[in-house]
Structures are given as structure tokens and as C-alpha cells.
N, C-alpha and C positions, 0 to 999 in steps of 0.2 A: 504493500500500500504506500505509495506517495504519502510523500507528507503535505499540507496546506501550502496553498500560496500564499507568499506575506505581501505586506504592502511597505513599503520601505522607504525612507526620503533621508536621501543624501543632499549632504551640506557643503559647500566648496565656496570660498569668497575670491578663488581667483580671478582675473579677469583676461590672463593671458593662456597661453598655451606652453604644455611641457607636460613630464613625467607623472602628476599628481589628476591633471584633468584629465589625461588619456586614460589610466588607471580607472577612474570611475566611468567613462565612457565605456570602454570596454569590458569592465564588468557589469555596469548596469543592461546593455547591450542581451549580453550571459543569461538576466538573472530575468530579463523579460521574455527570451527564446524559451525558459521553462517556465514563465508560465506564472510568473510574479508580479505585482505591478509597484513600477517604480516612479519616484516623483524628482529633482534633483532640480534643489533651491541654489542658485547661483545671481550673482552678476548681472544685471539687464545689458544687454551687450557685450558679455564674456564670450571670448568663444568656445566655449563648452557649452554653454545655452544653445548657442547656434549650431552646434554639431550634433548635441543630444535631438533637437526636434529634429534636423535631416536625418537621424534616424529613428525615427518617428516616436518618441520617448518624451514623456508628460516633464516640461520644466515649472519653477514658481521663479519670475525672475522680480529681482528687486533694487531698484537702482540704487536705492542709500545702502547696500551691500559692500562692503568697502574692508581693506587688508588696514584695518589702522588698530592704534595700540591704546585709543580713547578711547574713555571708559563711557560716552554718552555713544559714542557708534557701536561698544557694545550690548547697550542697552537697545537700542535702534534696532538693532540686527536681533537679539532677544524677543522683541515685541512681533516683528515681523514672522517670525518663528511662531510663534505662539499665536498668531492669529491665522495663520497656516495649518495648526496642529489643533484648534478650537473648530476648524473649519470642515478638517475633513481627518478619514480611523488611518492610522498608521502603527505598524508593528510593532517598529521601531526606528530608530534614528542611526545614522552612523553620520560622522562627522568626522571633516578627512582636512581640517588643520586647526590649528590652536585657538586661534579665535573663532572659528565657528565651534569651537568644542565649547567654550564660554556660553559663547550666547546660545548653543543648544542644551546645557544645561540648563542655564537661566531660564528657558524658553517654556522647558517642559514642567518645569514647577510654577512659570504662574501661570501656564495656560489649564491648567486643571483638567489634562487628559496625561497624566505619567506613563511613559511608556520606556522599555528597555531605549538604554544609551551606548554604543560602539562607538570608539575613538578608532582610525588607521593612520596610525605614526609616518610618514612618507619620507623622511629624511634623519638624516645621522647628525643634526645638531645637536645642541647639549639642551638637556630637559632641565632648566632650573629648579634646581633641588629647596624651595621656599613653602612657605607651610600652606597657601592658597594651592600649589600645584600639587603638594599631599593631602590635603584632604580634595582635591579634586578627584585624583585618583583612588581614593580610597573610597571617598561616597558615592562621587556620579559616575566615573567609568564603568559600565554594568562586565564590558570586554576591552579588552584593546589588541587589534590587529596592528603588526609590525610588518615591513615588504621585506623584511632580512636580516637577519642576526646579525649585523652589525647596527641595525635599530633597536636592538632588543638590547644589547650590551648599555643604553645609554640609561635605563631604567635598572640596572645594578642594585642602585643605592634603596631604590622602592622597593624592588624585593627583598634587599637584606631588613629591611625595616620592617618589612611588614605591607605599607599599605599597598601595594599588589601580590597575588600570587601568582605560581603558574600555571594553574590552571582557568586564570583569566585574561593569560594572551594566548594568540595564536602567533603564530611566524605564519606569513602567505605571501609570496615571492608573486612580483606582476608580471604580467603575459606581454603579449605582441600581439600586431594581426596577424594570423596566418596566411590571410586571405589577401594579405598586400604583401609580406615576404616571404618569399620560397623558393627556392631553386629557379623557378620559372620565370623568374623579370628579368627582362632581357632590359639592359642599360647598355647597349651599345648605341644606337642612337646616338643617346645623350652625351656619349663620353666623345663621340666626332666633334658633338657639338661642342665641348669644354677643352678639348683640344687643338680649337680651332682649326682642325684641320690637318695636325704635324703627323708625324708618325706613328706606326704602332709603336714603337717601343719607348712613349710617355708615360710616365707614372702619376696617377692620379692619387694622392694623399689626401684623406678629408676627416674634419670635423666637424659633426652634426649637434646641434643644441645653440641655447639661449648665449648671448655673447654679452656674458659678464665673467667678471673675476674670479669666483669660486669652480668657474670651465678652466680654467685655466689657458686659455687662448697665448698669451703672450709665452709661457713655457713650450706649447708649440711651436711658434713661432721662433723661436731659439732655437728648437730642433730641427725645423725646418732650415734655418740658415744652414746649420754643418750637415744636412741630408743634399743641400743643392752645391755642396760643392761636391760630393762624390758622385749623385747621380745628376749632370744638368739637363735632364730631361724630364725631370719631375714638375709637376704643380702643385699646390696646398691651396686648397676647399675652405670657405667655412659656410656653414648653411644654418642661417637663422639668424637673428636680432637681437639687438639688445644693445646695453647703455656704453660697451666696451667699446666699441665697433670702431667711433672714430683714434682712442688710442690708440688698437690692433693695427690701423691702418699709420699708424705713426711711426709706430713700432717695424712693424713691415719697411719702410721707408731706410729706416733706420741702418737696420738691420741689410740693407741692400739688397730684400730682393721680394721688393711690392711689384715688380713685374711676374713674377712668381704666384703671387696669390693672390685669388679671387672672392669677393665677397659677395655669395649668390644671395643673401636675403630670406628672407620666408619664402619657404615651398610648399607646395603641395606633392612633388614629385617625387619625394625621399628614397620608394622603393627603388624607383629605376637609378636616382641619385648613388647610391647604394650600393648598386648592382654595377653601377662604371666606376666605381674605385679599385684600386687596387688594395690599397690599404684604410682599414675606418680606425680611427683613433678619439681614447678618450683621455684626455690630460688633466680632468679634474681635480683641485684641491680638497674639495669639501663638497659635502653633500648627496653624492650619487647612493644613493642607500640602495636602490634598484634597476642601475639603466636601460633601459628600451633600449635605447640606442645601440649599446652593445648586444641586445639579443637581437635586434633585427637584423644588424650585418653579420652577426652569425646566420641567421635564418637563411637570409641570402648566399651564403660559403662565400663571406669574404672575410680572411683574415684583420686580425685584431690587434691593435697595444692599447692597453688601459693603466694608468695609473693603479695604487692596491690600495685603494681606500674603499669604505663603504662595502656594498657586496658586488665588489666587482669579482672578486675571488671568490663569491660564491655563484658567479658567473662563469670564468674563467677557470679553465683547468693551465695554469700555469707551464705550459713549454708542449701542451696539446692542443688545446683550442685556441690557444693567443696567449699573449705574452705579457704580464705582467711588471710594472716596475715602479721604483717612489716617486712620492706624487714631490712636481715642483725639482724636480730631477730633469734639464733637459737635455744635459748628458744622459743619462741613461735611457731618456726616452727618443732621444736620436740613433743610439747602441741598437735599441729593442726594433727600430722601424729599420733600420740601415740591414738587420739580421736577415729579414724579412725579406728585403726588396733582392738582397742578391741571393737570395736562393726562393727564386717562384716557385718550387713544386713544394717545398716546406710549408709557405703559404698557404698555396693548393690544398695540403694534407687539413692542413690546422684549420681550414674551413669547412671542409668535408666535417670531418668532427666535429667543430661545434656546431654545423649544422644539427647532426645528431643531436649534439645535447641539449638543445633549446627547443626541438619536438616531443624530447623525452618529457622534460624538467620543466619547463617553462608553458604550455600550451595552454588556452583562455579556460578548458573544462578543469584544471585545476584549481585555478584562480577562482572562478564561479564554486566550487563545488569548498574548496578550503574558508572562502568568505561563509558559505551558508552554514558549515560546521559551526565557524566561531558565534554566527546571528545564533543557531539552535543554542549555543550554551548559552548566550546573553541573555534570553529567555528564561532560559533554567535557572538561573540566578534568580533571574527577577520573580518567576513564581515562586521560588523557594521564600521570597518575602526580604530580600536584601533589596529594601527598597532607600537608599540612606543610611542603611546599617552601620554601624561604625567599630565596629569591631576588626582587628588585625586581618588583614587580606579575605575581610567578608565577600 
């Protein structure tokens, strides 16, 4: 016997795009093909709003929805919640960053319909270990899903204390599309095109994500210098936006070889983008707790160097599916791509693999199926009557 359908509304106050709104797209996606209905409060103009209804998924958008750290926008966002949850039955709540974690706490207690509360932790920051964010954890978190035990490591101190246990997280590692990266996108096209036309034997180097500082952009860029003096046939990609963009491009300058790299902007073409590199790289400093990024160019068999921070290592199988090395190291991360580029059938290999492993490990009925575990314990909790309990890892 099936279990019921829930009714479920997720919370995101992002208004851009990356790793946290694809996650809920994608599972929410999951959790409507079985048969669940979902509702997902964002942004009036986010693009998650906009990409939830192209795929035809019920949004609540709300323009005073807003990433600030006041206390009257969190009360704004509270109210708005709660008149949402006065409005229409919901299961329960999951809440996928810190301040929407606030104002759906606050939300659910003065709207006078209580219902289970799910935290998904999305990044490897530090969780401020202050007495607001212990008893948050200890009263209102009913669950808290983590994308990867290097998430999970940042709540230590909760669990040694007491106000979480472990049996009220999950670890739930995020998916990909399958259905955009697979063996099957053909990026040659596209790679004529980024190559203007030179040779076959140009190397296309890229990295995909948001262009700010904690990508680490300019540490590529350093590897890129000493990559183009051994291979002068290479180029360096970056695809996507962001506040870094004009330093990158100073930087590049700099550095002597902004004829070298190109700055393609926001795409929509990633797969095929993907699919014409030779090599995809992630140089991040901080924060990749689960990157997409890295499991799509795996999906695609295109080899890998990431930084070893986050779960990128529980990504990467270290000197199989790509190559690992410290973050903010651009020597070592020119070492790790230089490896790579003069021996293509290594490459080859280490793609083919982690192809494999990101069908195995990684695939969306996981994702759906490990989310709905942690929803069933949230539940269970909450019938058991730990409704505010306060007792040690209630």
C-alpha cells in the first residue's frame, strides 16, 4: 500500500539562480510525478518562481520576500507565511535557508494551523553556535536534511550538546537532470563555435557557476596563466554572472592572457556547454557543500579538477573520476589540469567513471525518495507530540 500524498510548501527567499533553487526545483519536480502536491513560496520575480510554473508546479510569490538580516523583513516574511498556511492544509513545511527557516517558524505558530517543520542545510558555512540558533534547533526543527556530510560536520557542536540528534537528520546528497546530461549531448557545434573556428587540437577549459569570490574565479585564472604557457592552444570559459566579473576581467588582463578567456554570461545551454569542454573545473573556496556542477560534467564523461572542500570528495573519487586538490592552491590546481590535458585517454577513462558514479549515487529517485524518508520521520516526531518539547535532542 502506498503511503498518502502530502501537501508540502517549500520556502526559498532566493531570487537568483544556483545550487539551492535547482535542488528544490528538481525535487519538487520528483515529488509531484508521485503524486504529491506541492506549493513553493519564493520571490515575485525569482527565477525559481518562473521555472517552477514552466513546469507547471503551484508557486505563492511574494515581492516583500527578500535575503535581509532585519528583523521587521523577518517578521514581513512570517506574516506572509502565515497567511498562506491560515489559507490553505499543508503537511508540512520544509525550509531551504536560514531566514526562511525564521520566518517559517514564526509563521507556523501565529498562524494557528502547527504543522511539522524540515530545515535542508544547502551549504558548508558555519552554523552560529548562539542560544537563538539552539533553541531553534532544539524546539522548531521537527528534521533537518543536510546535501552532504561535510554539512553535517558543521552541527558537531548541536549534537554533542544535545539539542539535535541523529536520528533527526538525514544526509540527502542532490541530483542532476538526467534528462539534460548524459552521454548523449552532442556539444560539438558549440565548441566550433567557441573556437572560432581554429583547430581541432584547442582545449576548451571551463568554469561553470555564479562569479563571485567564494568560486574562486581568480585562482583559476592563475592556473590558467601557467596552463597557456604549456598548452597555447587552450581557452578558459567562464559561464554565469555575478559581482566578480569585472575584477576577473582585470585580472585576466593582468595576468596577460584576456585574449584567452571568454566570459559567456548566463546560459541556458550548459548541457551542450559541457559536453564541448575538454576539461570542467571547480576552484571553489567555500561553500560547494553539493555541486551540480561537478555531477553534470561527470554525467556528460567529461573529466574533472575540483578543489577538496565541501562534498566535493564525496563526489569525486580522487585519481578515478577526477582529481582533487586544495582549495586557493593555483599551483596545484594548474599541476591537477596540466595532468589531465597531456594525457586525453586518462581523461577519457576518468569520465567514463564518473559517468558511472553519478547514475549510481547521484540520480533524482534518490533525492525524491531520501527527502520523503526524512518528511515520514518529521511526522513521526511531530505525532509523537514533540511539538516544542524541550527536552535534550527531543
Amino acid at each position: 500500500m502506498n503511503p498518502p500524498a502530502l501537501s508540502i510548501l517549500h520556502t526559498n527567499f532566493h531570487r537568483g539562480w544556483g545550487g539551492q533553487p535547482s535542488r528544490i526545483l528538481m525535487l519538487s519536480r520528483g515529488l509531484a510525478e508521485r503524486g504529491h502536491r506541492v506549493v513553493i513560496a519564493a520571490p515575485e520575480g525569482s527565477v525559481l518562481s518562473a521555472r517552477a510554473r514552466e513546469a507547471g508546479l503551484e508557486t505563492f510569490e511574494e515581492p516583500r520576500f527578500l535575503k535581509s538580516r532585519h528583523i521587521l523583513s523577518g517578521i514581513r516574511d512570517a506574516a506572509s507565511l502565515g497567511r498562506l498556511l491560515r489559507s490553505r492544509h499543508f503537511d508540512l513545511m520544509d525550509a531551504h535557508g536560514s531566514q526562511d527557516l525564521w520566518a517559517s517558524a514564526l509563521a507556523r505558530r501565529i498562524s494557528g494551523r502547527p504543522l511539522p517543520l524540515v530545515f535542508t542545510r544547502h551549504n558548508t558555512k558555519e552554523v552560529a553556535d548562539h542560544f537563538f540558533n539552539r533553541v531553534l534547533y532544539r524546539r522548531e526543527v521537527d528534521h533537518l536534511i543536510v546535501v552532504s556530510g561535510s554539512v553535517l560536520d558543521r552541527y558537531r557542536s548541536f549534537l554533542d550538546r544535545g539539542d539535535l540528534s541523529g536520528e533527526r537528520i538525514s544526509v540527502v546528497h542532490s541530483s542532476y537532470r538526467e534528462d539534460r546530461f548524459h552521454s548523449g549531448v552532442d556539444g560539438s557545434a558549440l565548441r566550433r563555435e567557441l573556437c572560432s573556428g581554429a583547430g581541432a587540437d584547442d582545449l576548451l577549459i571551463g568554469v561553470i557557476g555564479r562569479l563571485v569570490p567564494d568560486k574562486g574565479g581568480i585562482h583559476f585564472l592563475r592556473a590558467a596563466a601557467r596552463i597557456a604557457s604549456e598548452f597555447p592552444s587552450a581557452r578558459f570559459l567562464f559561464v554565469g554572472r555575478g559581482d566578480a566579473e569585472e575584477a576577473l576581467r582585470r585580472s585576466a588582463a593582468d595576468l596577460g592572457i584576456s585574449g584567452k578567456v571568454a566570459f559567456l554570461g548566463f546560459r541556458e545551454d550548459i548541457p551542450q556547454i559541457t559536453a564541448a569542454l575538454d576539461l570542467s573545473v571547480l576552484p571553489s573556496v567555500d561553500c560547494d557543500a553539493s555541486s551540480a556542477v561537478l555531477k553534470e560534467a561527470m554525467a556528460v564523461g567529461r573529466p574533472v579538477v575540483a578543489t577538496s572542500i565541501g562534498g566535493s570528495g564525496e563526489i569525486i573519487q580522487d585519481g578515478e573520476t577526477g582529481l582533487l586538490v586544495p582549495p586557493a592552491n593555483p599551483e596545484a590546481l594548474a599541476k591537477a589540469m596540466a595532468a589531465i590535458l597531456r594525457m586525453p585517454d586518462r581523461g577519457l577513462s576518468m569520465g567514463a567513471r564518473g559517468r558511472e558514479r553519478v547514475r549510481a549515487l547521484f540520480h533524482r529517485d534518490r533525492l525524491v525518495e531520501g527527502t520523503l524518508d526524512a518528511y515520514r520521520k518529521a511526522q513521526e516526531r511531530w505525532a509523537r507530540g514533540f511539538r516544542g518539547a524541550s527536552g535534550p535532542g527531543a
